[in-house]
C-alpha positions as CSV (number, residue, x, y, z in Angstrom):
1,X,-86.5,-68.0,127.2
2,X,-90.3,-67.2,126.4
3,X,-91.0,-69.5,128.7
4,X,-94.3,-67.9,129.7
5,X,-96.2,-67.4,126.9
6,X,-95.9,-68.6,123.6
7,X,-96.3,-65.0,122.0
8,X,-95.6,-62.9,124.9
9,X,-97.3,-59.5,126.1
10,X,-96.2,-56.7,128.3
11,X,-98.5,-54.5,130.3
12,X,-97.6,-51.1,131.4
13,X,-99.9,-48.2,133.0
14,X,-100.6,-47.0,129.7
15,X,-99.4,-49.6,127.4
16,X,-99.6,-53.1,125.9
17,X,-96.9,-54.5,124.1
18,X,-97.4,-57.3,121.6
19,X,-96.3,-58.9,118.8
20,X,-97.7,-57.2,115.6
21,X,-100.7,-59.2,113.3
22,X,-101.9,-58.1,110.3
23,X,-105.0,-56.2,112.0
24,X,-102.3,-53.7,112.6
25,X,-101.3,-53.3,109.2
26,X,-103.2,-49.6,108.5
27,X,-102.3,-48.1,111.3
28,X,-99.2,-48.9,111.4
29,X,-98.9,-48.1,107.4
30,X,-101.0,-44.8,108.5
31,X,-98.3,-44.0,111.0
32,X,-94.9,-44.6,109.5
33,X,-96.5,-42.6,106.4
34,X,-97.2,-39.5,108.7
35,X,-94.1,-39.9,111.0
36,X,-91.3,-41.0,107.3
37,X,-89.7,-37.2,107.8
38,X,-89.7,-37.8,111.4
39,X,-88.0,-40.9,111.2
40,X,-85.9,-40.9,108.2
41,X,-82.6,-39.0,109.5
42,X,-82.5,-42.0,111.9
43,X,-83.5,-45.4,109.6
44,X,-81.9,-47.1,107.1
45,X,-83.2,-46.5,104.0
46,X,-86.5,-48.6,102.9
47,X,-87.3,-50.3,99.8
48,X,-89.9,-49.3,98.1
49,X,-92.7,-52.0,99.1
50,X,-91.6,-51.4,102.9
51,X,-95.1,-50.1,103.4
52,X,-96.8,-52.5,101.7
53,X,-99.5,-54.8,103.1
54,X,-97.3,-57.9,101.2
55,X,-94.3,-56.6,103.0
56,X,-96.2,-56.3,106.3
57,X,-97.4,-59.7,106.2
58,X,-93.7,-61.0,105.9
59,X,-93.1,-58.7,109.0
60,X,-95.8,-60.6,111.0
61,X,-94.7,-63.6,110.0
62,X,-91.0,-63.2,110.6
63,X,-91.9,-62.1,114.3
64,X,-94.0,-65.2,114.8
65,X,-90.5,-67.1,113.9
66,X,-88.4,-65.1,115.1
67,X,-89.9,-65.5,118.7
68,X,-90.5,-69.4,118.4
69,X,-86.7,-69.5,117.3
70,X,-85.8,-67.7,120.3
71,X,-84.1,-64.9,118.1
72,X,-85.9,-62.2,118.5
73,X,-88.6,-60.2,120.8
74,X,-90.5,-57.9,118.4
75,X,-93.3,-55.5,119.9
76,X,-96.0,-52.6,118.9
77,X,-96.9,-50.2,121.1
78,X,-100.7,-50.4,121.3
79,X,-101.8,-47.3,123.9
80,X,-104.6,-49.0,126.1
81,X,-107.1,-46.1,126.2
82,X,-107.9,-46.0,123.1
83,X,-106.0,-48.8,121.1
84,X,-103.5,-46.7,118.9
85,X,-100.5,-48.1,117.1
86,X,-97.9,-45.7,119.0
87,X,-94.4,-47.2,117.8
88,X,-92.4,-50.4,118.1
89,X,-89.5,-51.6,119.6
90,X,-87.4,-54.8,119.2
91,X,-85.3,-57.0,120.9
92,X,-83.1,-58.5,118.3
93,X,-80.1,-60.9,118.2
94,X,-80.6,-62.1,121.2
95,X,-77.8,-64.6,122.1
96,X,-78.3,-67.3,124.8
97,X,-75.3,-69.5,126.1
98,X,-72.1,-67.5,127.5
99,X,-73.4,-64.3,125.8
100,X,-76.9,-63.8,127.2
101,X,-77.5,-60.8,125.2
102,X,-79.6,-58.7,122.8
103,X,-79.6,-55.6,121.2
104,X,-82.8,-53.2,121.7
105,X,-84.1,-50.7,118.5
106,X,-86.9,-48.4,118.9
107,X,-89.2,-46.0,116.3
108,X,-92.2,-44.0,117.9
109,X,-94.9,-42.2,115.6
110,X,-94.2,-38.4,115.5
111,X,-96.9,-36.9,117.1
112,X,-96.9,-39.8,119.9
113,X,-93.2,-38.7,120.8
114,X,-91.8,-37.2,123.7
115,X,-94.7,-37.7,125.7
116,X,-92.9,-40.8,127.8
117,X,-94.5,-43.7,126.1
118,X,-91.4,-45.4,125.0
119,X,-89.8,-44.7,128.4
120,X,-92.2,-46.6,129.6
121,X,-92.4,-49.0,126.9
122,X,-88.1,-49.5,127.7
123,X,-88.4,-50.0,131.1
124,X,-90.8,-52.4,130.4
125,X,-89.5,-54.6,127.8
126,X,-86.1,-54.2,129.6
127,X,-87.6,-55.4,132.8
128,X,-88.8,-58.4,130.9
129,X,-85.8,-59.4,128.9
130,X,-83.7,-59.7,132.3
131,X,-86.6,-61.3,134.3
132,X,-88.4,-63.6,131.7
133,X,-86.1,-63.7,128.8
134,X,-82.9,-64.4,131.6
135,X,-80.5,-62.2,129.7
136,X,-77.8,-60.4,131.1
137,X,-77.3,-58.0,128.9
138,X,-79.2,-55.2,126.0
139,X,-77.3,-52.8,123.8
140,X,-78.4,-50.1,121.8
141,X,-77.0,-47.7,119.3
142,X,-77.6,-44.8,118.0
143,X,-76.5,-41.3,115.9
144,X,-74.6,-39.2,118.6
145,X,-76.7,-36.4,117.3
146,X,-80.0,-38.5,118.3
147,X,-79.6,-36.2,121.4
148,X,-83.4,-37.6,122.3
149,X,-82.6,-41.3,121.9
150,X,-79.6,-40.6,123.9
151,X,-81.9,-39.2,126.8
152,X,-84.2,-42.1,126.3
153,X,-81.6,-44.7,126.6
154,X,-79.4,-42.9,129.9
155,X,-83.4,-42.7,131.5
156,X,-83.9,-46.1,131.2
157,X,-80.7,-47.0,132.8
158,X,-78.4,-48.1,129.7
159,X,-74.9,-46.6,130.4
160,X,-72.7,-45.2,127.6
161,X,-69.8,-47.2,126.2
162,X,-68.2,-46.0,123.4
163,X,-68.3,-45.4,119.7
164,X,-68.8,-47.7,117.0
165,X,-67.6,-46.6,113.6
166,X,-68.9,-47.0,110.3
167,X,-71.6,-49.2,112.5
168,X,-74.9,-49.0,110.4
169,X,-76.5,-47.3,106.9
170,X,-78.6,-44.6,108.3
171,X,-80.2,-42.6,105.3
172,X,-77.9,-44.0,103.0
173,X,-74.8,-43.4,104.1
174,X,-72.6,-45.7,106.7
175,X,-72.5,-44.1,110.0
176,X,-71.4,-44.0,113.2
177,X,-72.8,-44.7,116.2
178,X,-72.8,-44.2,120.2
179,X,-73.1,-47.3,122.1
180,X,-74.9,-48.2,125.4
181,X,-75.6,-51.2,127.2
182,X,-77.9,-52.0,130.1
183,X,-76.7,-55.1,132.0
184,X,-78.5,-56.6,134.7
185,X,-76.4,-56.9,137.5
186,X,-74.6,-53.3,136.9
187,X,-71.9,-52.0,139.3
188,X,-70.5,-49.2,137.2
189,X,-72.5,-46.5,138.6
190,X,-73.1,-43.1,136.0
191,X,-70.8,-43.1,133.3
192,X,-70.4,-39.7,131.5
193,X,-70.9,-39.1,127.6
C-alpha cells in the first residue's frame, strides 16, 4: 500500500488530488463557509473550532499519519486550470489482510457541484485504491434521500446493497443510511435500488 509515493497524488483531465497542507487552509475555510447550508443536511454536526486554522492544522497533520499508518487516503480536489479548492474526498478505514477494504466519503463546494468534478475525482481515486492501494473492496453510505450522491455513487460503478440503520449522526440526529460497495473484481452485474 502507498507504495508509490510517500504522499500520493492523482491526476485527472481536470483535476489533482492531494493530500491537504496548510496553504489550503483559506480556501478551504472560504469554501465550507459558503457551501455549510449546502452541506449541512448531509454532515455530522461540527464543533465549533471545525473551521479554525488550529483545527485545520490537526487535519493536515492527521492525514500525514493517517497515510504513513496506512489508515487512511485523504484528498482535496485542487481544479488544475486555475488552482481552486473544489471539495475533498477520503478513503478511510482502510483494512489490509483478509479484508482488503475501505470506505469512501465525499463533500464538494456548492457552486463547484454537479458539474462532474467528483465523478471524475471517484473514478479516479477508485481506480487508484484497487490498482496502487491493492484493495478489493470501497463502500459508501449515504441518506437515501441524497438522491445526487446516490447517482454519483451508481456512475462510478458502486452497486447498491442494502440499508444500514441507525448507521451515522447526520445533523444531529442518528440516521440511516443506503449502502454501496464497489469491488474490484465484480460479477454481479446492475443491481436495482
Amino acid at each position: 500500500m502507498f507504495r508509490r509515493h510517500r504522499y500520493p497524488a492523482i491526476e485527472t483531465e481536470r483535476l489533482f488530488l492531494r493530500l491537504p497542507d496548510m496553504r489550503d487552509y483559506e480556501d478551504w475555510a472560504r469554501l465550507r463557509r459558503a457551501s455549510a447550508a449546502f452541506l449541512e443536511p448531509w454532515e455530522p454536526v461540527r464543533g465549533f473550532d471545525y473551521l479554525s486554522r488550529k483545527s485545520f492544522r490537526y487535519r493536515v497533520a492527521w492525514g500525514r499519519s493517517a497515510v504513513r499508518q496506512k489508515r487512511a487516503l485523504p484528498l482535496v480536489l485542487i481544479r488544475r486550470s486555475d488552482g481552486a479548492l473544489l471539495g475533498g474526498l477520503t478513503m478511510d478505514n482502510i483494512q489490509a489482510g483478509v479484508a482488503q477494504s475501505c470506505t469512501v466519503g465525499y463533500w464538494m463546494g456548492e457552486k463547484f457541484a454537479r458539474q462532474g468534478y467528483m465523478l471524475e475525482a471517484l473514478n479516479a481515486a477508485v481506480d487508484y485504491t484497487f490498482n496502487v492501494l491493492d484493495l478489493s473492496r470501497i463502500q459508501a453510505g449515504c441518506l437515501p434521500e441524497n438522491t445526487p450522491s446516490r447517482g454519483l455513487l451508481e456512475k462510478a460503478g458502486f452497486k447498491y446493497e442494502g440499508v444500514a440503520q441507525s448507521y451515522l449522526q447526520i445533523a444531529g440526529r442518528w440516521r440511516n443510511h443506503v449502502l454501496y460497495a464497489n469491488l474490484r473484481r465484480d460479477r454481479r452485474g446492475r443491481v436495482d435500488t
